[in-house]
N, C-alpha and C positions, 0 to 999 in steps of 0.2 A: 504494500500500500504506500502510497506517496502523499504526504501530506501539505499542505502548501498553507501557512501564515505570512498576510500582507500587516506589513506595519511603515508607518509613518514618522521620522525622527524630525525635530525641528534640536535636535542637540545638534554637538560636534560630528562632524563625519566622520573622521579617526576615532572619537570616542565611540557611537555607535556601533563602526566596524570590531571593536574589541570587545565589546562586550555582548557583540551578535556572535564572535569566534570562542566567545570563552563560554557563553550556552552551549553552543555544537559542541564543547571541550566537554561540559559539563553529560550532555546525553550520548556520550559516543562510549560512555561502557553501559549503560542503561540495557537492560532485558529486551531483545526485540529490536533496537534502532540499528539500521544496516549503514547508515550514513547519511550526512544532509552538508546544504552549502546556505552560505548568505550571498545575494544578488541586489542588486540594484531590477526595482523596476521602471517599465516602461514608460510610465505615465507621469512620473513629476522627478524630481531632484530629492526629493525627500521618500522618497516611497521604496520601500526594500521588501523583499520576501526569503523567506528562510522557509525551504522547501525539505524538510526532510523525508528518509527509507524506510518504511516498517516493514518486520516480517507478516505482521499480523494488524489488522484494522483494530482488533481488540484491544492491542498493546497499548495500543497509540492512546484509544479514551482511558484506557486503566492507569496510562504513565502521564499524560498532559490533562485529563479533563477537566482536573478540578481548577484550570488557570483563568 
């Protein structure tokens, strides 16, 4: 399963970027997460998505839902 979060930074763009790489640091021994990246999207300067890999849809709401 591939999960895809759109979020919006109006911080620091180096700040953001670290603390988008130090989640992914954070969920990369996590039960089920295959891998994920941080991207800039399409649509504004501010807009990022952080698309991560599950092995299973159920992981995914058992390990993020309650965010």
């Amino acid at each position: 399963m591939i999960a895809v979060k759109y979020f919006r930074s109006s911080e620091d763009l180096e700040s953001f970027k670290q603390q988008g790489r130090e989640a992914l640091a954070a969920l990369a021994d996590v039960l089920g997460v295959m891998g994920g990246r941080l991207g800039l999207a399409t649509e504004a300067a501010t807009a990022w998505v952080v698309v991560t890999d599950w092995a299973l849809g159920g992981l995914y709401w058992w390990v993020l839902g309650w965010y």
